[in-house]
Each structure stands twice: as C-alpha cells, then as structure tokens.
C-alpha positions in Angstrom: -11.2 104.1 11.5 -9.9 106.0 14.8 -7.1 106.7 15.3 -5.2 105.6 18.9 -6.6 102.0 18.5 -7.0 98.9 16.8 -10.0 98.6 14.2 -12.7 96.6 15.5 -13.5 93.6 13.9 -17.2 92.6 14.7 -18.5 88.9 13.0 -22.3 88.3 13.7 -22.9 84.4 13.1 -25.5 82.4 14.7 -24.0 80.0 17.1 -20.9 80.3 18.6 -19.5 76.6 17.9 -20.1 77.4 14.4 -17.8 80.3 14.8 -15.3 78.3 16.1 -15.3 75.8 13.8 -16.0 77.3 10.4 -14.5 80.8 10.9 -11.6 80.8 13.7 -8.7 80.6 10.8 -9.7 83.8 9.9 -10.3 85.3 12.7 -6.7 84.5 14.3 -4.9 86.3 10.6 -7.1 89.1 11.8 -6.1 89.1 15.4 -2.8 88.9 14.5 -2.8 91.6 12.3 -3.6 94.1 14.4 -7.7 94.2 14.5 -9.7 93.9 18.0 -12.4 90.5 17.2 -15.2 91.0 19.2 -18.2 88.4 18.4 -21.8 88.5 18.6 -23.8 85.1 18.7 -25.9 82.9 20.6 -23.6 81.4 23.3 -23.7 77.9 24.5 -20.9 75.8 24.8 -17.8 78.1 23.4 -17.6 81.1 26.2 -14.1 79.8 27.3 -12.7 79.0 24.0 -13.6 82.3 22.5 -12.1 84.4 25.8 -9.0 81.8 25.3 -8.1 83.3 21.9 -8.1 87.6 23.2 -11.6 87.7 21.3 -14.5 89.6 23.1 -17.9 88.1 23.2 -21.5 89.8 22.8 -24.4 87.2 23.4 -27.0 87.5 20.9 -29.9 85.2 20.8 -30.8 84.1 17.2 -33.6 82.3 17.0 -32.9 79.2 15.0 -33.6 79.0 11.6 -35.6 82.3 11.2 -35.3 84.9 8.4 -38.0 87.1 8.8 -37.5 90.1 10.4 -40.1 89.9 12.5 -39.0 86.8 14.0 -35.7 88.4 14.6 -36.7 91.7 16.0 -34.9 91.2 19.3 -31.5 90.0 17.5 -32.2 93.0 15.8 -32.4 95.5 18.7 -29.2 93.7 20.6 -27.0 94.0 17.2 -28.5 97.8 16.9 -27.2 98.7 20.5 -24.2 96.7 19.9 -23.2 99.0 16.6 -23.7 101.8 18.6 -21.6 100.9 21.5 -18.4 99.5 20.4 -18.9 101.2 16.3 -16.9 98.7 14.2 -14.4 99.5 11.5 -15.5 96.2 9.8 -18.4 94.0 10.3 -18.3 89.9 9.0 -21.7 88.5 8.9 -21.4 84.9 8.7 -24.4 83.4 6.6 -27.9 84.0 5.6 -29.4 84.5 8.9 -26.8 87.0 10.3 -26.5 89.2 7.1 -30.2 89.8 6.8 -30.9 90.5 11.1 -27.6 92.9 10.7 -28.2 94.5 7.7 -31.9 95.4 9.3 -30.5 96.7 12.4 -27.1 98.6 10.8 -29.6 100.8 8.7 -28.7 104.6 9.0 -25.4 103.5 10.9 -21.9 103.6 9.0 -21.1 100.5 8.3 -18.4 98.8 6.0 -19.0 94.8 6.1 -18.1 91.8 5.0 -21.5 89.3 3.9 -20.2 85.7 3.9 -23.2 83.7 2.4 -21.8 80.1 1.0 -23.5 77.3 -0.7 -26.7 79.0 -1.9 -26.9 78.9 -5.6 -30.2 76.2 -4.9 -32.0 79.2 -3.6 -31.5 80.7 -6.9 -32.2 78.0 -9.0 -34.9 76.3 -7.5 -38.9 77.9 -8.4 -40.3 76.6 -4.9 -42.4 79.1 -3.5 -40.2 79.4 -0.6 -36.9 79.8 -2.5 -38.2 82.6 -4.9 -39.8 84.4 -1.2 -36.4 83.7 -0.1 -34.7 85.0 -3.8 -36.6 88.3 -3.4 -35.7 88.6 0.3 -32.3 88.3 -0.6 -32.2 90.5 -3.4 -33.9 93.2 -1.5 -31.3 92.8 1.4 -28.4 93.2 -1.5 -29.7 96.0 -2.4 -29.2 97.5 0.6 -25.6 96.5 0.9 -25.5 97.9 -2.8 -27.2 101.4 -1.2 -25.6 102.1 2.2 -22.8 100.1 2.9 -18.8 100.1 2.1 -20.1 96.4 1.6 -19.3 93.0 -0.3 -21.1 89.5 -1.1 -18.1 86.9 0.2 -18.8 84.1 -1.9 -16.3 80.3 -1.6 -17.0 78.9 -4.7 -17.1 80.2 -8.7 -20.6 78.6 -8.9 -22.1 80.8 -5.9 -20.3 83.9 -7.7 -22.2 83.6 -11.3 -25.3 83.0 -9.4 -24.9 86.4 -7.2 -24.1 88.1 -10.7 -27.7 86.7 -11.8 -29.4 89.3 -9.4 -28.0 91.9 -11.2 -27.6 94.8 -8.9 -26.0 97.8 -9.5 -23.1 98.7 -7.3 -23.2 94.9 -5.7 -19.1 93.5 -5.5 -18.3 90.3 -5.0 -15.2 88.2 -3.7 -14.1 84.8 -3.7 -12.5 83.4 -1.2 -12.4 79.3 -1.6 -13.4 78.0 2.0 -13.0 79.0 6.0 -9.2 77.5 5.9 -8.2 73.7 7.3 -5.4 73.5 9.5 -2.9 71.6 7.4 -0.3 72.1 10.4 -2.4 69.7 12.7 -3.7 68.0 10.1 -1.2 65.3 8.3 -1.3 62.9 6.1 -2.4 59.5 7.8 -1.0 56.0 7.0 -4.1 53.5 5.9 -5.7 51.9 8.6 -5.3 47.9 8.4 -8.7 47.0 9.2 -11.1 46.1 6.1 -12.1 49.3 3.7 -13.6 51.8 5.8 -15.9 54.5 4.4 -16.2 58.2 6.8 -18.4 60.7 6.8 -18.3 63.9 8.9 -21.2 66.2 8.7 -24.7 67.2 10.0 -26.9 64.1 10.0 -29.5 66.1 7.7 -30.9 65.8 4.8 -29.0 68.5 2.4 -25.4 66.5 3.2 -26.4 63.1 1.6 -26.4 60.7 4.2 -29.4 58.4 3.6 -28.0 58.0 0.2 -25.0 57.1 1.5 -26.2 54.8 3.8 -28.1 52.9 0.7 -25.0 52.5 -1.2 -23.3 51.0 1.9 -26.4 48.5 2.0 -26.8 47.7 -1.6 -22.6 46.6 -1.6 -23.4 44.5 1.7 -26.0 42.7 -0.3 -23.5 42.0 -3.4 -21.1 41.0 -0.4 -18.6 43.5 -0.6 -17.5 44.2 2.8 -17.2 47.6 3.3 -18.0 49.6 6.7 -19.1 52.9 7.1 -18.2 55.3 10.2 -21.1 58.4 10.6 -19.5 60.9 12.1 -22.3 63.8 13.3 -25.2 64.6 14.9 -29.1 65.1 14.0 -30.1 68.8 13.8 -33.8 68.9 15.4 -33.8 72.6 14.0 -33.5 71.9 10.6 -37.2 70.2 8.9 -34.7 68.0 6.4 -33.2 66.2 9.7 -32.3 62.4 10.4 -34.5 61.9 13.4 -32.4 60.2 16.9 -34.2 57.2 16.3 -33.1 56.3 12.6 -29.5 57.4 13.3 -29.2 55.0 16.4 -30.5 52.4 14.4 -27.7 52.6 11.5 -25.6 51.2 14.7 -27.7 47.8 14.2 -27.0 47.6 10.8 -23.7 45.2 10.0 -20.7 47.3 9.2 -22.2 50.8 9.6 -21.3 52.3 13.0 -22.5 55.9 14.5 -20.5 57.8 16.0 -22.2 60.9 17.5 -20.3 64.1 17.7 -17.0 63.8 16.5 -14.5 66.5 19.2 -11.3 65.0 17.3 -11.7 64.9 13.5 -8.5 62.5 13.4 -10.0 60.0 15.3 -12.4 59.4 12.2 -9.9 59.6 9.3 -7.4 57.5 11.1 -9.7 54.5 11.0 -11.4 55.4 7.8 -9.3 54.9 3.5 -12.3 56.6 2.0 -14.1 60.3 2.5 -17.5 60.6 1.3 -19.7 63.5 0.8 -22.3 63.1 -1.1 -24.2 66.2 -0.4 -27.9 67.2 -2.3 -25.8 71.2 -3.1 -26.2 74.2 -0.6 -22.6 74.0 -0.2 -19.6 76.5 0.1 -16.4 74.4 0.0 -17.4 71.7 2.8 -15.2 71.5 5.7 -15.4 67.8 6.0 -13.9 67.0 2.8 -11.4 69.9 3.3 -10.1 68.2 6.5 -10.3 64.8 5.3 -8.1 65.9 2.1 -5.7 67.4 4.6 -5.2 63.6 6.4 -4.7 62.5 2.7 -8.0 60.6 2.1 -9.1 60.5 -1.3 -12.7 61.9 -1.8 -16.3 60.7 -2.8 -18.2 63.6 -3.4 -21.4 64.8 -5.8 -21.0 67.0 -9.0 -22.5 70.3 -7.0 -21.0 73.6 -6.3 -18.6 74.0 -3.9 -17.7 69.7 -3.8 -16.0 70.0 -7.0 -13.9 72.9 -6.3 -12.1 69.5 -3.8 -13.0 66.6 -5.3 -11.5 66.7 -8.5 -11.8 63.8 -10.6 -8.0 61.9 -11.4 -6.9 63.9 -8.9 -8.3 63.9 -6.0 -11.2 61.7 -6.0 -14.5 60.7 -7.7 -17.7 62.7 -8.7 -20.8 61.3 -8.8 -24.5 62.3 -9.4 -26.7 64.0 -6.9 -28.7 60.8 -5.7 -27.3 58.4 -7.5 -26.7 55.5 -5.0 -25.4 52.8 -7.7 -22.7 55.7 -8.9 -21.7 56.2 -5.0 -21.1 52.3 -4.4 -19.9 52.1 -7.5 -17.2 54.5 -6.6 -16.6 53.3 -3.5 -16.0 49.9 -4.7 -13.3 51.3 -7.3 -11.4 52.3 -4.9 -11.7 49.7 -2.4 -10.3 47.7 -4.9 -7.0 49.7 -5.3 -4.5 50.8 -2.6 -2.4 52.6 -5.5 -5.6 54.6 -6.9 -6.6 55.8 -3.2 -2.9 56.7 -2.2 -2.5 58.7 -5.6 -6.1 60.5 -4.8 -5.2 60.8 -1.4 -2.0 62.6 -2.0 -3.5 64.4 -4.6 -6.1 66.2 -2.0 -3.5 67.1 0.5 -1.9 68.7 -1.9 -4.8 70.8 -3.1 -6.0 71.3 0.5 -1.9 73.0 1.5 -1.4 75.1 -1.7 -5.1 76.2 -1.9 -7.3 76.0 1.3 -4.9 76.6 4.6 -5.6 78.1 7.4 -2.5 80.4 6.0 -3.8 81.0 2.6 -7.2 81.8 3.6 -6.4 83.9 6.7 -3.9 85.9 4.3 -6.9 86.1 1.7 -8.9 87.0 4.1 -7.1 90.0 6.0 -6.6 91.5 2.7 -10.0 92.2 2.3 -10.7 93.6 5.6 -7.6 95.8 5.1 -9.3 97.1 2.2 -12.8 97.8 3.9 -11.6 98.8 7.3 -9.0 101.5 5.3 -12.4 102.6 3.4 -14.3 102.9 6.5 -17.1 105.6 6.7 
C-alpha cells in the first residue's frame, strides 16, 4: 500500500443496482474502516446513491451476459486504464463476468484481489457442452489468480467451497464468507398479516429461481380448494435465455389469488402482507438474499435442497426443504404450514435468529474487512 493515504478499494461488478443491493454491507465496513471505495460498473439508475455513500464511481460498460473475452474487449481496455490510474491496494470482483474481464485486463499489473463467485457448483457438475466450455474457462482464469495475483476464490456457501477444491489448482485459496449481509437493524420481525395465508416471493422472474414451479403448486392447491394466495415480487430479465417473458408474468395477475407485483423498492411491503417465504430455486445460488431478508422479518422459509438454500432454510428450524421440481412437495409444504400459526411462528423466529447471529450486515461487513485487511497489508 502507500503510505500518506487510504488503501483503495476497487469492486468491478456488472451493474450498479446490483452493487447496491447485493454488496453495499460490505462496502460501508470497508469505508468505515479506513479504505477509499471506488466502483467500476455499468451505470444506470444508482449514480446518486453511490455518490450519497463517499464512494467514487468509474462507468464501465459490460456487455450483458458475455464471458468471452472477445466480447468484453472494451470492458477490458476501460478496467486496464482504470488499474493504471487510480492502482488499487485491493480489487473485489463481484461474480463470474467481472472476475474473468478483470483478471484479462490486470495481467502484468500488481494486483491483490478479492474473486467473489457464488452459486456455481451447477457449472461444475453439469456435462453440457456449455458448462464444461465454461469449466475450462474458469479453471484457466483460476489459474491465473493461482499465478500472478495476491488473490482468493470468495466463496458463500460450503457446497461452492468443495466444488472450487475439485479444480485442483496449486496455490488456489479459498474463503467462505456466508452471504452479502441483510440489514437486521431495518429489518424486524413482522406481526402476521390477517388476511388469508399468503405465499411471497422475491426474486428475478427467471427460470434458475423456481418460479413457474411455484406458480404450479399455487394452482394445483387452488384446485383441491385450499385458498392460498401468492404475491410475485420481481421482474423478467430479457437478458437472461431462462427468462419469464412480460406477457406470461402479467398474466399470473388474471389468475385467482396470485398477484404480480413488478419491482419491489420496499422489501417490507412484501413480507408484511405475506406468513410464508418461498424460494424454490433450480441451484446456482450463493446464500439468496430474498430468503435472507425474509428470515430477518421472521417468515419461516420454503426453499429447495440446493447449495446455498440450505445453509437458511434449515429444516425444524427455520423452514422446509423440498426437491428441486417437485411441485406436490412445494404445496405440500405450503399447506403444512398454512395449517399451523404455532409451526410458522416457531420457524419464523427460528430464521431471524439465524439471519442476526449469522448473516448481518455487522457480521458479514466484519468478515469481510478482515480479509481485505489481510490482502491490502500483503499488497505487491
């Protein structure tokens, strides 16, 4: 580091409401402890916010969805110059996207970095021939880290962890930090609502987080005639192939009991009206935010038996797992605890307590500043 000011704290992540939803806990513990936070992504909506919180913005368009170098070469070139210009103590890349564009245009710089890539032990699993291009990618960009940087593989889940240890690379360290920290200051635990059982889900409206399943359980307990309703709290994501289209989620508003609400600003608007938090997600995940937040309000949890949705949903605890595509488990589940105010208060309780003592903004940011301490103080 040099001396006579702050380290610099550079993350790289791909859009900036993304950085200031998923990685502004840690990014206040390490403005607070002393680092400079500059950020580099594509800018659309969150200019003000970031300026509000002393951070210093570099706009870098990243095209969306693209890993290929090629299709990143001027990402590439503006995260070059940018290395050069303000020279980092520490750099966070945030996801798969960001670590392999700034790895590529950090090579031959000193750099010490921190490589955040959650909810990807599918990649390594699945034989597709687009997850084994994507495997070999991967490794060769780990290797690199391995090579020529004071670098480490941030992982959120013990799941993702065994996985990067399957790559076997020499000189590759790994760290676990569970999730991007929920505010558990702003977000309390919620009386029940006193309408009829009432089913959320927060999340992008694509394939990946489970929604059409969800939306078949909630159909297949109409038809039996147990009136539940279901709140959809999210967006489609024309980016992503896997996507809901506009016209199917619009039409889940016809359906009786199943409302969509679009974009969601105010996440306690959603759990205030809903008993139950679902999630029943496909995998790809680190520790998702939606269930984090929703076990902060006190909701007991519905989620799938995949990485990263276990490490919340606990069963007797916290909630219920259920199969990956199982939509007679999922209503089954949510009917169980529709039926029992005592079973979702004890679950609910039981998830705010997990979500204070283990995933806190305070806890994570701690976590979190600890290993940049140890980077930034190693710094070539």
């Amino acid at each position: 580091m040099t001396k006579g000011r702050p380290p610099r704290l550079l993350y790289v992540v791909t859009e900036d409401w993304y950085f200031l939803s998923h990685r502004l806990p840690m990014a206040r513990a390490a403005r607070d402890a002393g680092f400079e936070v500059h950020v580099a992504t594509n800018v659309k909506d969150g200019a003000s916010a970031i300026a509000r919180e002393g951070f210093i913005l570099h706009p870098v368009r990243f095209p969306r969805g693209r890993l290929d170098p090629l299709g990143n070469l001027g990402a590439i070139r503006a995260l070059r110059r940018l290395h050069r210009e303000i020279k980092p103590a520490l750099v966070h890349r945030v996801a798969l996207q960001p670590v392999v564009t700034d790895v590529i245009a950090a090579v031959g710089l000193p750099v010490s970095s921190v490589n955040a890539v959650a909810g990807f032990g599918h990649t390594f699993v699945s034989k597709t021939v687009k997850t084994l291009g994507l495997r070999a990618l991967l490794g060769a960009i780990f290797r690199l880290i391995a090579a020529r940087e004071n670098g480490i593989i941030l992982v959120q889940n013990p799941d993702d962890q065994e996985t990067v240890a399957t790559l076997d690379i020499a000189g590759l360290r790994v760290a676990l930090i569970p999730g991007s920290g929920v505010d558990t200051r702003a977000l309390q635990p919620l009386p029940e609502p006193e309408s009829s059982i009432t089913v959320g889900f927060a999340g992008r409206l694509i394939d990946i987080k489970g929604i059409r399943t969800l939306v078949a359980a909630h159909r297949l307990l109409r038809a039996r005639g147990v009136s539940i309703s279901l709140l959809i709290a999210g967006t489609p994501d024309p980016a992503n192939p896997s996507s809901v289209p506009q016209t199917e989620a619009e039409h889940w508003n016809s359906e009786p009991g199943i409302t969509w609400l679009g974009h969601v600003t105010d996440i306690v608007s959603l759990w205030t009206k809903a008993h139950i938090a679902a999630l029943p997600s496909r995998g790809g995940e680190g520790v998702p935010k939606s269930l984090l937040e929703a076990a902060a309000c006190g909701r007991p949890l519905i989620a799938t038996d995949v990485p990263g949705c276990r490490e919340i949903a606990v069963p007797g605890d916290t909630g219920i797992l259920i199969p990956v595509d199982d939509v007679e488990a999922l209503a089954a589940a949510i009917e169980k605890l529709s039926q029992s105010a005592e079973l979702r208060a004890r679950l609910g309780s039981g998830a705010r307590r997990l979500a204070a003592a283990r995933f806190s903004a305070e806890a994570v940011g701690r976590a979190t500043v600890d290993l940049y301490r140890q980077l930034a103080d190693k710094a070539p």
